[in-house]
N, C-alpha and C positions, 0 to 999 in steps of 0.2 A: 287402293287407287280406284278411281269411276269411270265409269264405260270412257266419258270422252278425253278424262286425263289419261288413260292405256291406249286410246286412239293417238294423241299425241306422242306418244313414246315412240307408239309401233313405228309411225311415219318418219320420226324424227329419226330412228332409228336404221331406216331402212329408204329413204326417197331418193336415194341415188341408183335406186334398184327399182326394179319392175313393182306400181303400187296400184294398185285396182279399189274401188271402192268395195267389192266384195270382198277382197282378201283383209282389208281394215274391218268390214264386219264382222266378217270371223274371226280373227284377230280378238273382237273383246265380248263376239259372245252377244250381239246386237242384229237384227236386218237392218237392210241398206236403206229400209226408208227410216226405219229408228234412226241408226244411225246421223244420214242426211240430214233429217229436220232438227236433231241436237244437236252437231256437232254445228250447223249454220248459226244455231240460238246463241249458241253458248261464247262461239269465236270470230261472230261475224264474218265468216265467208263459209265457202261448201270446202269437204273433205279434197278433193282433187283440185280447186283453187290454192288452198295451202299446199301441195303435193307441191303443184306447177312452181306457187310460188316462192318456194325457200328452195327447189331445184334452181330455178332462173337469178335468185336471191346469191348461192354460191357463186353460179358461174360468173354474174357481173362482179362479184370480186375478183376471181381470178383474172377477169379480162383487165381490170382496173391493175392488177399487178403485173400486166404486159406480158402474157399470153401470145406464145408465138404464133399459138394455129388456131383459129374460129371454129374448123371442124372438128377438132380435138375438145375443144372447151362444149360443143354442140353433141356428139356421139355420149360423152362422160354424161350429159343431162338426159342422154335416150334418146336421145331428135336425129334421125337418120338421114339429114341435109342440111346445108349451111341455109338454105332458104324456108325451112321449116323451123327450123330453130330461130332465123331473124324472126318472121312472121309474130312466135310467139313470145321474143323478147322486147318486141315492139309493144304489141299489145299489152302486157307487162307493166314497161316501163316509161313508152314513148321515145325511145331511143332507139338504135341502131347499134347492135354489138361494136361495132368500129367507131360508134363515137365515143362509146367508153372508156375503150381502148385507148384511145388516142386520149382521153381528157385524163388518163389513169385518175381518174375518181371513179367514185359511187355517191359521193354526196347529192348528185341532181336527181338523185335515184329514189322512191318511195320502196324501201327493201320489204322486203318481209322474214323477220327475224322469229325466233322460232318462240311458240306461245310457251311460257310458264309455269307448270304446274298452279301455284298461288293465281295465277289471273282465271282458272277458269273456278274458283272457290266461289262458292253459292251460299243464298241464304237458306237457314234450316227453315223445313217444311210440316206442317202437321200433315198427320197421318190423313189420307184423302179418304171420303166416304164412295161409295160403290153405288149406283144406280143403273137400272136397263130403263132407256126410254125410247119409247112408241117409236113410229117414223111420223114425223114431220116435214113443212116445209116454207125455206125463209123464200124473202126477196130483200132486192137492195143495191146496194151498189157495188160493183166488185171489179177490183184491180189489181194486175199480173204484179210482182217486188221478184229482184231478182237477189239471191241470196246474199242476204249480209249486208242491204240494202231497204229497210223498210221504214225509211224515215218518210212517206208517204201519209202513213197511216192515219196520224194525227188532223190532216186537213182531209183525208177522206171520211174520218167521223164526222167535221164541220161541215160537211157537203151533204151528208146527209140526215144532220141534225134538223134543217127544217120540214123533212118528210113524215117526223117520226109523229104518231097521231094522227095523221092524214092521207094514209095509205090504206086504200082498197081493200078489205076483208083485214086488215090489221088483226092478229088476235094478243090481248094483250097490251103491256104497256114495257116487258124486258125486252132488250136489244140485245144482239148478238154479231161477235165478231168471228166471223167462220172463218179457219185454214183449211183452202182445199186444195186439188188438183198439186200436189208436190212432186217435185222430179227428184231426180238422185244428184242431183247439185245443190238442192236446198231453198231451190227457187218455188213459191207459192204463189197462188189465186188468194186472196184476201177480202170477206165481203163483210159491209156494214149491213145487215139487216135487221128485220123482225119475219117475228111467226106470220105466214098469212091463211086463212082458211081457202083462199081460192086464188087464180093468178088472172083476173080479171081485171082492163081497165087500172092497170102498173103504169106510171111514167115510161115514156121509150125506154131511157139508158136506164132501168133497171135490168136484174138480173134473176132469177130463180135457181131454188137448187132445191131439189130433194134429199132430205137425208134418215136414210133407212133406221131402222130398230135396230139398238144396239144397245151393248153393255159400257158403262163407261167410269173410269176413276175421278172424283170431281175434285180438285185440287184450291184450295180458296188463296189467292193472292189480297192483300192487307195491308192498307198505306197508301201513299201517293200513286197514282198513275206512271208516274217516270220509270217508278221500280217492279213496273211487270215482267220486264225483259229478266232480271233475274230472278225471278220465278218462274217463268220458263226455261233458263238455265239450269233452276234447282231440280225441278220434273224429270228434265232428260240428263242430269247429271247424273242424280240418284235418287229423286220420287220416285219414279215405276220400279224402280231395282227394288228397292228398301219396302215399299208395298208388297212386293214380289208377284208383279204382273205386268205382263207382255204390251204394249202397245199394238193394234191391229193398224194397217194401212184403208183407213176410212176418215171423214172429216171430223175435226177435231175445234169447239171453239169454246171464246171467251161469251160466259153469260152475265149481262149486266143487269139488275134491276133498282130497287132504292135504295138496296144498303149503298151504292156508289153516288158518290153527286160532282155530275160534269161543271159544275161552277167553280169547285176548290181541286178539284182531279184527287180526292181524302176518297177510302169509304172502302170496299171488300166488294172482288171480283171473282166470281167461277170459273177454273179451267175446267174443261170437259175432255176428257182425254181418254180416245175412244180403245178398248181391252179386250183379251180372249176372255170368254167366260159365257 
């Protein structure tokens, strides 16, 4: 079983109990930022959105089966108020525990049912090759996704497709798509850049980022553009494992040059996935 289908068990196993994102990491043997930025990849949401959501997932059943006490069905989820627990079953669901209740359904409800071993099954991966490279630094355009949410991405490349060439100190002609700044929800910074030698005379709404010397696993995604995401799946399901090396918490991006061509979204992309070593 891989890191994030044992993250699945653990939770499934145990969410009506006290779940911490560090106790899941340790749980499969991962850090919390590993963990975070895969398990978001691979199931569309963060570690503790799933937690929340097949906690508040049970309890709208039970309310749907007429449920005498709201703070009984609230305390069972861990929420130590009938007003903390609405709060978060609102947010949830857009309902109000008592109109569940009362509608004894769940059908108006978006549940969250518990993921599948098979659904988080990835595509196999060739062995990554290993390079240290220099410190460098992009600019570009970069924009906050909140986990499990990055359907963004694709018009922020369009946005800054007509820069690319015509950007101040440009070096080069690959483009780069940096993950940075990640929390322990899953939520990322995402920037469309290039290399630049200087940060002079940039359009305003660009951005800069330094990113230090470091060791890194380069992982090649092959095929359409659509099927990156499960390539990023297969990395943090079991690329790094099966390489047998650690991810480090520093930025990590996709490198494009001409093996890719943006006319058909066909062609072979670099993950850069930053490691101890």
């Amino acid at each position: 079983m891989q890191p994030i289908e044992r993250a699945i068990w653990y939770i499934e196993h145990r969410f009506y109990e006290e779940v911490t994102l560090d106790m899941v990491a340790d749980a499969v043997g991962l850090s919390k930022y590993h963990l975070a930025r895969g398990f978001s990849l691979s199931t569309g949401m963060s570690v503790m959105r799933y937690v929340r959501g097949r906690r508040l997932t049970e309890s709208a059943r039970v309310l749907a089966d007429g449920a005498e006490s709201i703070i009984a069905v609230a305390l069972e989820a861990g929420y130590g108020s009938h007003e903390a627990f609405t709060r978060a079953f609102r947010d949830q669901f857009g309902m109000a525990p008592e109109q569940v209740r009362a509608a004894r359904s769940t059908s108006a409800l978006t549940l969250v049912e518990p993921i599948r071993m098979q659904q988080t099954q990835s595509k196999t991966l060739e062995p990554p090759r290993f390079e240290t490279r220099d410190a460098f630094t992009v600019a570009g355009l970069k924009q906050h996704y909140r986990s499990g949410n990055m359907a963004g991405i694709p018009s922020q490349w369009q946005k800054m497709a007509p820069h690319f060439g015509h950007i101040s100190g440009q070096v080069g002609s690959t483009t780069y798509g940096v993950v940075a700044g990640g929390d322990d929800e899953g939520n990322i910074d995402y920037m469309t850049a290039v290399e630049v030698s200087h940060t002079d005379d940039l359009p305003p709404e660009f951005d800069t980022l330094r990113i230090e010397k470091q060791r890194y696993a380069v992982f090649l995604h092959k095929g359409h553009i659509t099927g990156i995401g499960g390539t990023w799946m297969a990395i943090f399901n079991h690329g790094l494992t099966d390489a047998g090396c650690t991810m480090v918490r520093a930025p990590q991006f996709e490198l494009v040059d001409d093996r890719f061509d943006p006319m058909t979204g066909n062609g072979e992309i670099e993950l850069w996935i930053p490691v101890e070593g």
